[in-house]
C-alpha positions in Angstrom: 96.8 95.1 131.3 94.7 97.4 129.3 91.8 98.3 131.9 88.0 100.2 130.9 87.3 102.9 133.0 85.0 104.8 134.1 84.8 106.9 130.7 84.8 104.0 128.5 87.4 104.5 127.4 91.1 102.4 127.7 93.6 103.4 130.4 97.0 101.2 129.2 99.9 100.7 131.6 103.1 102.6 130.7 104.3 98.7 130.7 101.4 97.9 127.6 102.8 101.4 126.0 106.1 99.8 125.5 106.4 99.0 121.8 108.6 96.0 121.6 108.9 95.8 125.3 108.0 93.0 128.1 107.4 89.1 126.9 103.9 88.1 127.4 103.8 84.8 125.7 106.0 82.1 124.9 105.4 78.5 123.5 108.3 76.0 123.4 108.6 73.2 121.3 105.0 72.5 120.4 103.9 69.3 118.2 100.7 68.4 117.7 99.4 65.5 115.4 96.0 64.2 114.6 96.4 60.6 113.9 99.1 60.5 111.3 99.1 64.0 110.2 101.6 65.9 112.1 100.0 69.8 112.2 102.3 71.1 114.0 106.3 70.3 113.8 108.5 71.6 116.7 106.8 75.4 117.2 108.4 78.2 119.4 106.7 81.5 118.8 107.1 84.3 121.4 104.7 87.7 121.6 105.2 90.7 123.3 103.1 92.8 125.9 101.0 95.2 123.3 101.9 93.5 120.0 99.3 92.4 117.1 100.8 89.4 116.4 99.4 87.6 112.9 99.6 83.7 112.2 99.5 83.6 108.7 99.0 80.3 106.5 97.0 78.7 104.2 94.6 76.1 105.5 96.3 73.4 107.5 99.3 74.8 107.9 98.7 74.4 111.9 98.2 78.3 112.7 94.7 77.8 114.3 95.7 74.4 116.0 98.8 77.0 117.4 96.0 79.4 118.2 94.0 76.6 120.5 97.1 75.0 122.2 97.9 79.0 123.4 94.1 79.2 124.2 93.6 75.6 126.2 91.2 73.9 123.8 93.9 71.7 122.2 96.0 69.6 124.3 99.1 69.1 122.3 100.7 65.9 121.5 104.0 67.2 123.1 105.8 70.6 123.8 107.9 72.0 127.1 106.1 74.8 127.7 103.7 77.6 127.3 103.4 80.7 129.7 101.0 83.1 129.8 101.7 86.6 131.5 104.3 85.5 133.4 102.7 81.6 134.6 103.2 78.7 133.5 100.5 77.5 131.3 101.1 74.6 130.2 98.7 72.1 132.0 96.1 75.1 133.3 92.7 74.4 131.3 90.9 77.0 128.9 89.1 78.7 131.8 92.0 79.3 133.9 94.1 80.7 131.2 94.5 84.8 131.0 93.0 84.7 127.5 89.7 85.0 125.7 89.3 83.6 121.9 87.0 85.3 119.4 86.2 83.5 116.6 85.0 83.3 113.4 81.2 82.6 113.2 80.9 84.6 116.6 79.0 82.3 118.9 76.7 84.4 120.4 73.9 83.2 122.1 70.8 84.3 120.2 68.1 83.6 123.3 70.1 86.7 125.1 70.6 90.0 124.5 73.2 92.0 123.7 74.3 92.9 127.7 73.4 89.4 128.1 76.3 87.9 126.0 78.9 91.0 126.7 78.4 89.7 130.5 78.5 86.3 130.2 81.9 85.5 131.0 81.7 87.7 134.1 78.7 86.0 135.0 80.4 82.6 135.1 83.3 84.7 137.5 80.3 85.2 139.9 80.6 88.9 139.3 77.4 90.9 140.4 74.7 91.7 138.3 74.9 95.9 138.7 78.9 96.1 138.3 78.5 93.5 134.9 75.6 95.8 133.5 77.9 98.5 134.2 81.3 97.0 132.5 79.4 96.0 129.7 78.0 99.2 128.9 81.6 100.8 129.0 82.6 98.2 126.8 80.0 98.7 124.3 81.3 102.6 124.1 84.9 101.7 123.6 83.6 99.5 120.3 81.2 102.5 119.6 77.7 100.8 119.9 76.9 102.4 122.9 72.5 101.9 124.0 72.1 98.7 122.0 72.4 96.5 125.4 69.0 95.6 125.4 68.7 94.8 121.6 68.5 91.4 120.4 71.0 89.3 118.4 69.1 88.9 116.0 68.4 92.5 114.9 72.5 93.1 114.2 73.7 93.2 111.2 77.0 91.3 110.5 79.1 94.0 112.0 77.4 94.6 115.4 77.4 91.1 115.7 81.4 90.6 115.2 81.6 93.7 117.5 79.5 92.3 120.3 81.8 89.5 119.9 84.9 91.3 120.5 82.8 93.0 123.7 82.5 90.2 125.0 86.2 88.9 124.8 87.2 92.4 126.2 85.0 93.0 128.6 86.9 90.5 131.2 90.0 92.3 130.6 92.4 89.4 128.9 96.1 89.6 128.9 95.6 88.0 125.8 93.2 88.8 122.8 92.9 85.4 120.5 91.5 86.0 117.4 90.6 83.2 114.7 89.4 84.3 111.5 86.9 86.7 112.7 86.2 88.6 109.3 86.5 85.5 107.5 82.5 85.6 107.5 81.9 89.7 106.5 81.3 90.9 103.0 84.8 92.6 101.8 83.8 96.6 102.2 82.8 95.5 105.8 86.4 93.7 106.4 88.4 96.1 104.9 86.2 98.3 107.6 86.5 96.3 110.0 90.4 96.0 109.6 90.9 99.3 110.3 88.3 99.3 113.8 90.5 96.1 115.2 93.4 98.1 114.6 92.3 101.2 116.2 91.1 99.3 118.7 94.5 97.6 119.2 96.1 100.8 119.6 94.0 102.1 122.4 93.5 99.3 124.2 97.5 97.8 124.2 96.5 94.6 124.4 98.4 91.9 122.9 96.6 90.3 120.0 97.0 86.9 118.5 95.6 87.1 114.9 94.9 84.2 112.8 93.8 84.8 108.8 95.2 83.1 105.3 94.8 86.6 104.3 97.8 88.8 103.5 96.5 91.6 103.1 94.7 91.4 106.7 98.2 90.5 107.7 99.5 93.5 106.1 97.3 95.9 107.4 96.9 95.0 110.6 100.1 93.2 112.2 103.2 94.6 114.0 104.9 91.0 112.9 103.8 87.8 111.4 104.3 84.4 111.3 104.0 82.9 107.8 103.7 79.2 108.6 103.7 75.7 105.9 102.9 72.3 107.3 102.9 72.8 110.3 106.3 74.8 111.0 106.8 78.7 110.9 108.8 79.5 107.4 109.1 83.3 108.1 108.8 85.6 110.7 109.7 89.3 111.0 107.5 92.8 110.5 105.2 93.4 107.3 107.7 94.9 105.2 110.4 92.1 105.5 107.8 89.5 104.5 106.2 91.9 101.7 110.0 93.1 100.4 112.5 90.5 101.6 110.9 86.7 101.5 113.2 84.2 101.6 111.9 81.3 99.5 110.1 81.2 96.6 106.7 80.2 98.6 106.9 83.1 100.6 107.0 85.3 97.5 104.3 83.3 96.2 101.9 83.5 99.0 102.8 87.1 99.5 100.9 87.8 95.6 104.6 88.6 94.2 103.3 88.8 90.6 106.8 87.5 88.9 108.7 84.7 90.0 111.2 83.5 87.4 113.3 80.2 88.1 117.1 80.2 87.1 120.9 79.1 88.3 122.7 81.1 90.4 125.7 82.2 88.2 128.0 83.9 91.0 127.1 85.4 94.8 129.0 88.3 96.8 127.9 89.0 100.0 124.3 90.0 100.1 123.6 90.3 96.3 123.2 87.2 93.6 123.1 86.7 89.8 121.1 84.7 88.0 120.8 82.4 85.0 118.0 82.5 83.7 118.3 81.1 79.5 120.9 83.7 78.2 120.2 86.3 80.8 121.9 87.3 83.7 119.3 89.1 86.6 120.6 90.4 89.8 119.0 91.7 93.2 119.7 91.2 96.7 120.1 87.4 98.2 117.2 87.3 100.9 117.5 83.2 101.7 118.6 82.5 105.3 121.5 81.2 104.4 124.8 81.6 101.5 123.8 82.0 97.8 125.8 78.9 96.5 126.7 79.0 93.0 125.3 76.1 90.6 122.0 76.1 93.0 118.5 76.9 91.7 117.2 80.4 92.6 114.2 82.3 91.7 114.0 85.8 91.0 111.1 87.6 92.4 110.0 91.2 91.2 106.2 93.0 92.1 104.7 94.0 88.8 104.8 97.7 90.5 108.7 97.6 90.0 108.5 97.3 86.6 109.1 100.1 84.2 108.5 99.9 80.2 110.8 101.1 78.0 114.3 101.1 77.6 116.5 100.9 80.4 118.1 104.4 81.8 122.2 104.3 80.1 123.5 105.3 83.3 124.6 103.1 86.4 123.9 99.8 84.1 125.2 97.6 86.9 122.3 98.5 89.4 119.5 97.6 86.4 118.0 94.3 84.7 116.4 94.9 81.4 114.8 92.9 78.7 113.2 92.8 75.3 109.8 92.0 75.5 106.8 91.9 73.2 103.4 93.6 74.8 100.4 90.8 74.8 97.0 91.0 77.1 96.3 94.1 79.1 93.7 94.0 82.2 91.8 97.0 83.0 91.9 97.2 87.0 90.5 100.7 87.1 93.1 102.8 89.0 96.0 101.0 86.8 96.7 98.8 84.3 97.9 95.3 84.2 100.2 94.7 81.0 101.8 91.5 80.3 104.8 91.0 78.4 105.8 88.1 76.3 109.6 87.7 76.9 112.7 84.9 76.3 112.6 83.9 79.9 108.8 83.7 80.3 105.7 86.0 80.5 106.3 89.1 82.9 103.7 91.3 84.8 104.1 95.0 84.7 101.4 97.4 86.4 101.1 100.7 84.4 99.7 103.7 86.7 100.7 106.6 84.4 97.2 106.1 81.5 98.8 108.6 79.6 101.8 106.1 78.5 101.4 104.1 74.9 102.1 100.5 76.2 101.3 98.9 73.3 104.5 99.5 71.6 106.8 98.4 74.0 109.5 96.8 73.0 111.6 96.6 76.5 111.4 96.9 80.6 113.7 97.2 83.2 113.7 97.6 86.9 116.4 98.6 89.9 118.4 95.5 91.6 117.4 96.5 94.6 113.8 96.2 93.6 113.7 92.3 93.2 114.8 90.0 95.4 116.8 87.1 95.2 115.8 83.3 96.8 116.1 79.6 97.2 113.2 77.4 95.5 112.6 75.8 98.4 112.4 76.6 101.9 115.7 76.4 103.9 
């Protein structure tokens, strides 16, 4: 357990340095339904001691009703288990639990001050006034607000006030850190500031974190792994760069902003690689889908505009390459690059330009490296 001492600072056990180390959470065979809708199907998600873990999703697709079973504020309609740190959870309510939840919208209480709301929760432990007063002003160093204890709530702006938040979910020294959206309500400069400070954070304090955003790029940033759920049932897990490089159906790819995503046959499979139909081309790249490429089946090719390179295609190694005529059409200023779309036989293709120097209004042809696509059922397996 990550512990504030007398510095302010966090002192982590050599357990909580660990990376990958100890288990600290583990939820068996959750279901949860409200009424007829089902929003959670059969969940078992583990964490371990020190990770950031990330539910990912887009809205309903169960991750915060998986964040308030682990937290006690959702009884769900079945599962087998949940422990916490080592006990059994599964019928202990919210307030026995070794978690704390921060959440979106913050929920501070604006009649107290800022010590006032950092202490509540050891305040409701029956801790003494002097030793709170004392914790919470430690606290308030390790987020870096340190003399604002006596300020109101309503003199922060929205970044003290998702600060004190967090303060106040650390300050009783969780085994657990539950977090539910909590930039969701910060202006973007702020939460791509704020990412970075949670992060930070993370890593001096070793605490585990629980993330929950429909953001991938929070997820990106931020997470050592993430869980990419849909209707209610985890479709993905693994480390930023599997989900990011490797998805393995064409939703993850989708959710994951992979700007091409072109829908064809598989032609042959062998071993990890596939080919694809697609009209009267052939496309390959590495199979990412749990399980065989099966010949006849559909597939979609998935390729980030980044990977794609105008021109003609180099004449060596021709096997490891896809290339295409195309026709240039729209091109999107985005500042640092270019966005330049491509009218081809199989579709319209997205290629980001970064070089300004380059004449891409002539281009009569792309290309990019096998490896730098990936291959994938339609559906999720």
């Amino acid at each position: 357990m990550a512990v504030i001492n007398a510095s302010g600072s966090a002192s982590v056990s050599d357990a909580v340095r660990v990376a990958g180390g100890e288990q600290i959470l583990e939820v068996v065979n959750a279901t949860h339904r409200y009424g007829e809708v089902t929003a959670l199907d059969h969940v078992s998600i583990t964490a371990r001691r020190g990770e950031f873990l990330t539910l990912l999703g887009e809205s309903g697709s169960g991750k915060t009703t998986l964040l308030r079973i682990i937290a006690g504020l959702e009884r769900p309609s079945a599962i087998n288990r949940i422990t916490i740190d080592g006990t059994d959870a599964t019928l202990l309510p919210a307030n026995k639990r070794n978690t704390t939840t921060v959440f979106q919208h913050y929920a501070l209480f604006p009649h107290m001050s800022v010590g006032e709301n950092i202490e509540y929760g050891l305040r409701v432990r029956g801790m003494p006034k002097p030793e709170r007063r004392q914790r919470a002003e430690k606290v308030l160093e390790l987020i870096r607000l340190p003399g604002l204890y006596e300020r109101r709530v309503h003199q922060l702006s929205g970044g003290q006030k998702q600060r004190i938040a967090l303060a106040r979910a650390l300050v009783t020294e969780p085994a657990i850190l539950l977090l539910d959206e909590p930039l969701g309500a910060l202006d973007e400069k702020l939460r791509i500031d704020m990412q970075v400070e949670l992060k930070e954070l993370h890593e001096r304090l070793g605490l585990t974190f629980i993330y929950v955003t429909h953001s991938q790029e929070e997820a990106l940033t931020m997470s050592d792994r993430i869980l990419l759920m849909r209707h209610g049932r985890v479709v993905q897990e693994g480390p930023p760069t599997d989900l990011f490089e490797r998805p393995v159906a064409r939703f993850v790819a989708e959710f994951m902003n992979v700007e091409n995503l072109l829908d064809g046959t598989i032609e042959r499979a062998s071993g990890a690689e596939a080919t694809v139909r697609i009209g009267s081309h052939l496309l390959r790249g590495p199979w990412t889908g749990r399980g065989a490429a099966m010949p006849g089946t559909k597939a979609c090719v998935a390729v980030r505009a980044e990977r794609i390179q105008l021109g003609p295609a180099p004449s060596h190694d021709a096997q490891s390459i896809n290339h295409l005529p195309c026709r240039p059409g729209v091109t999107i200023y985005k500042g640092k690059y270019v966005d330049q779309m491509l009218g081809t036989e199989i579709g319209p293709v997205k290629a980001r330009v970064w070089d300004r120097s380059m004449e891409i209004s002539t281009a009569t042809a792309f290309w990019w490296r096998a490896n730098d696509c990936a291959i994938m059922p339609v559906e999720s397996e």
